[in-house]
N, C-alpha and C positions, 0 to 999 in steps of 0.2 A: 529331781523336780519337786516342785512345791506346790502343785496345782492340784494335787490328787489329796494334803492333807487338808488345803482350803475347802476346797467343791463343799462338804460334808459342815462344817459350820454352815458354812453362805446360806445353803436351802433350808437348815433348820429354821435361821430366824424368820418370823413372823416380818412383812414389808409393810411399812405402814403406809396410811392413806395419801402424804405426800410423794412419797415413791409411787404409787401405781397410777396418781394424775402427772405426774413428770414424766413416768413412762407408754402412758397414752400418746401423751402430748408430741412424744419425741418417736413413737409409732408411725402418728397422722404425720408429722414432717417429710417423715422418711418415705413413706408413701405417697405424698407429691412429687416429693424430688424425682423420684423412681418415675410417675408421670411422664414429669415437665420434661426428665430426661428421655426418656420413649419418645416424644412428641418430636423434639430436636432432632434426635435422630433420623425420624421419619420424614422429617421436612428435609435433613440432609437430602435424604436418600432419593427423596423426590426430585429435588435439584440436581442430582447427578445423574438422573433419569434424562434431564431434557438437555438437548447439546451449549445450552447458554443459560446463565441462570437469569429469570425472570422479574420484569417490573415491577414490584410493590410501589403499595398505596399507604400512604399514612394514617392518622384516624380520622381528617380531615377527607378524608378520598381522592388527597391529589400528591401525584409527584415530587416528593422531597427532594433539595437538593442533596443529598446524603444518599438515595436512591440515585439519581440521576448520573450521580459520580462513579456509584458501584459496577452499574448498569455498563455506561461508557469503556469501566475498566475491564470487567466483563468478558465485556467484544471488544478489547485491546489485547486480554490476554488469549481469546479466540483467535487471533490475529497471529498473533505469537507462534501458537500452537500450530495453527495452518503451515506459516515457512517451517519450523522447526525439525518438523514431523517430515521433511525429505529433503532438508538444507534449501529450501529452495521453493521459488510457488510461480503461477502463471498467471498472466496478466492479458486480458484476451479487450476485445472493444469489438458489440453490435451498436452499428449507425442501424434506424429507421429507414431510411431510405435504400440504404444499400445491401443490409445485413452483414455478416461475420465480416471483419478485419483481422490485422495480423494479431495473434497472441504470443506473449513476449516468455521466455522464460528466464528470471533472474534470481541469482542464488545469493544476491547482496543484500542483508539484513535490513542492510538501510531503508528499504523499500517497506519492510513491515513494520520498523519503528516511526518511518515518516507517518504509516496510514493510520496509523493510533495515536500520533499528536492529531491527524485531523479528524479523527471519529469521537475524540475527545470535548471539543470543538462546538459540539453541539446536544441536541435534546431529543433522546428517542424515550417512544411512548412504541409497546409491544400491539400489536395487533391480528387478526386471526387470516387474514388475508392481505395481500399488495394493495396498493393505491390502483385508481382508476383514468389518474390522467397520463393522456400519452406521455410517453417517452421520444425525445428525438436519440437519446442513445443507453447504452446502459455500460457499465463496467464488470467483469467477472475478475476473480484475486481467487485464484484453486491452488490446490496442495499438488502437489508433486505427483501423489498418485488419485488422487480428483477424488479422494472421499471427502474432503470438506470444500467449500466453497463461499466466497460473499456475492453476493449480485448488488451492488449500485445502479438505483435506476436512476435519473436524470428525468426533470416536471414535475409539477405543483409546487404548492406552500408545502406541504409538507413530503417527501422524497421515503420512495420506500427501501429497505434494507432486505435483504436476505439471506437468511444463514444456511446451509444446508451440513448435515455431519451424521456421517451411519444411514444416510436417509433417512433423519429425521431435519423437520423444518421448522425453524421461524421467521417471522416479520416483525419490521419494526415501521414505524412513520417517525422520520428525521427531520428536525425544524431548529435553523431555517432553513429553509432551499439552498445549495450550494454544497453540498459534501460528494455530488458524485460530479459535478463540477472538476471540485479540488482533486481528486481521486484522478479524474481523468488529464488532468496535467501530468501527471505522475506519471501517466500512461505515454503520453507526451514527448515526454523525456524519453521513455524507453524506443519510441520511435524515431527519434532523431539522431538516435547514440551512433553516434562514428564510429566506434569500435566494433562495430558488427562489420564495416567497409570490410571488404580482399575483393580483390582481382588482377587480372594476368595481364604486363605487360611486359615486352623481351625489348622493348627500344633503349633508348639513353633516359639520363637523370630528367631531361627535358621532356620528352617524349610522356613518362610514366607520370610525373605531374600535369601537363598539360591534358591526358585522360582523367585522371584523379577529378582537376578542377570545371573540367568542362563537361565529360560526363558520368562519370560515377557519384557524385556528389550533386548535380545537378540531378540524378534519377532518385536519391535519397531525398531530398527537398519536394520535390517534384511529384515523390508515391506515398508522401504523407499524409494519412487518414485525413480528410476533411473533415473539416470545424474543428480541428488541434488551435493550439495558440501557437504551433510555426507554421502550421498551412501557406502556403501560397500556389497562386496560378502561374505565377511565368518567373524564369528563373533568366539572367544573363550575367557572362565574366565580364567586366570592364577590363582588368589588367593582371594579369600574374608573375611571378618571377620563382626563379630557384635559387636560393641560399646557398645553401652548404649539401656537400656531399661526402659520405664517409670513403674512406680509401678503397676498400672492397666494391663499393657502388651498390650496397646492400639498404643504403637509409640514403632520405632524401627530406633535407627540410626546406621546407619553400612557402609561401605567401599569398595570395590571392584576395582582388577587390571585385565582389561581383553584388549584382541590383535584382532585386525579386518584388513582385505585387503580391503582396500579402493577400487573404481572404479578410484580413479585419486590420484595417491601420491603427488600431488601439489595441491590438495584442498585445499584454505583457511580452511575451515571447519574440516576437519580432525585434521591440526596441532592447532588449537586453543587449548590451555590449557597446560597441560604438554605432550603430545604426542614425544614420542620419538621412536626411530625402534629398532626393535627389535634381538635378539640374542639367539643362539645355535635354542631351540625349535622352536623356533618364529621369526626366519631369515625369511625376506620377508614380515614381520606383521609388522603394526605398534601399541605398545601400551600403555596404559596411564591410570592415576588412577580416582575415581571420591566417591565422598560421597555419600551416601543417606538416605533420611529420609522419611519412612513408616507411615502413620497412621492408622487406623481404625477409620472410621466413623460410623453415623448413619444408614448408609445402608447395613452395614453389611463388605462391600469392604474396603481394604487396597487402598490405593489412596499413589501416589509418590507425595509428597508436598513439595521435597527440592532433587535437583541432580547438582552437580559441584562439583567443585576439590578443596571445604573443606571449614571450616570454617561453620558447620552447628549444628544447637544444637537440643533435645528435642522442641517438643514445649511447650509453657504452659499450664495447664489445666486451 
């Protein structure tokens, strides 16, 4: 090693007066940086204190769009985190009037990536408390084992947010109005899903349709959370028939026309598919046709494994 015959020159020489202002110089630097970097990290650190990281303000004191983005992504990637963290999250709805309805559990991602195109959507502003105007409903989106949670409320201009994780809490105020809205379609969906259908029939291919369309299906329609956008008040079949049957008598595909009075004739939800209004009987109904496809499973239960306006076959054995 050559370090040990250097050392001993190096400190003899005398450093001149440039050398010890460069090395000042490059002292003071160093000792900022050291700072700046202390400072960084304590602001990490702070940020990984709270369950979402927090709104900043620019030098102007108002919300950049460069914040507003981060912000969004933020509570998109909270969102994330929530399904991720048990494959799977809940999906609950309190009416005002009524209080608690059914809460859904689904383990299809889709669901977290839709609510983060719509949380994206719009503009929160952090604040230390909820909003004060009613609510006709709100929405809950919980984790699997309910340490984290979002609360959408529904009212005002501006809509409040709620994050909850570890028991710690924030709020936000979300503008414009419409995000727990949108949310609550979603919700929607999950209430309308045919594939939750089974039930027990021992009759013929006839028999198990003719239950299917007249009432299992009519009670699905029929116990859907008011003020959805498929809500209705009165349901009736116009006409049904049975398609096809597999050789075992295990599936049943078959058809059905029936007329329902919506809660709101401008529901998205209603006029989706072929919905049209109705006439002579059925003036004041709107109605519309739909496929469906019956199985029998291993438990005994007929299960709806296929419902829309066509295009559906047997399945394979």
């Amino acid at each position: 090693m050559t370090h040990g015959r250097n050392r001993n020159t190096l400190w003899l020489k005398r450093p001149k007066l440039l050398v010890l202002v460069a090395t000042a110089i490059m002292g003071v630097f160093i000792l900022t940086a050291c700072a700046a970097d202390l400072e960084s990290k304590e602001s990490a650190d702070d940020a990984k204190e709270s369950p979402l990281v927090s709104i900043g303000v620019d030098s102007a004191g108002e919300v950049s769009d460069e914040i507003q983005y981060s912000t969004a992504a933020a509570v998109g990637d909270a969102m994330y985190s929530l399904f991720d963290s048990g494959v799977s999250m809940d999906v609950g709805l309190w009416i005002s009037r009524d209080g608690d309805y059914n809460t859904y559990m689904t383990d299809s991602r889709w669901y977290a990536e839709r609510f983060v195109v719509l949380i994206s959507d719009y503009t929160w502003s952090e604040t230390n408390m909820p909003g004060t105007t009613p609510s006709d409903f709100r929405i809950t989106v919980s984790s699997a084992d309910g340490s984290a949670a979002f609360t959408f409320w529904q009212g005002g201009d501006a809509e409040t947010v709620q994050y909850t994780s570890d028991g710690e809490t924030q709020y936000w105020l979300v503008t414009p109005a419409g995000l727990a809205e949108a949310i609550r379609n979603e919700y929607d969906n999950l209430d309308i899903d045919s594939s939750r259908i089974a039930f027990e029939e021992t009759g013929t291919a006839e028999d198990v349709a003719e239950v299917f369309v007249k009432d299992i299906y009519a009670d699905l329609r029929l116990g859907l959370a008011p003020g959805g956008m498929y809500s209705i008040t009165d349901y009736k079949v116009v006409n049904w028939g049975v398609g096809e049957v597999n050789d075992d008598q295990t599936a049943i595909l078959g058809w059905f026309d029936y007329a329902v009075i919506p809660e709101d004739y401008n529901s998205i939800g209603i006029w989706a598919g072929n919905t049209v209004e109705g006439t002579g009987d059925y003036e004041g109904w709107l109605v519309m046709s739909r496929e469906f496809v019956l199985q029998k499973q291993s438990d005994g239960h007929w299960h709806c494994i296929g419902l829309g306006t066509g295009g559906y076959g047997l399945p394979e054995d």
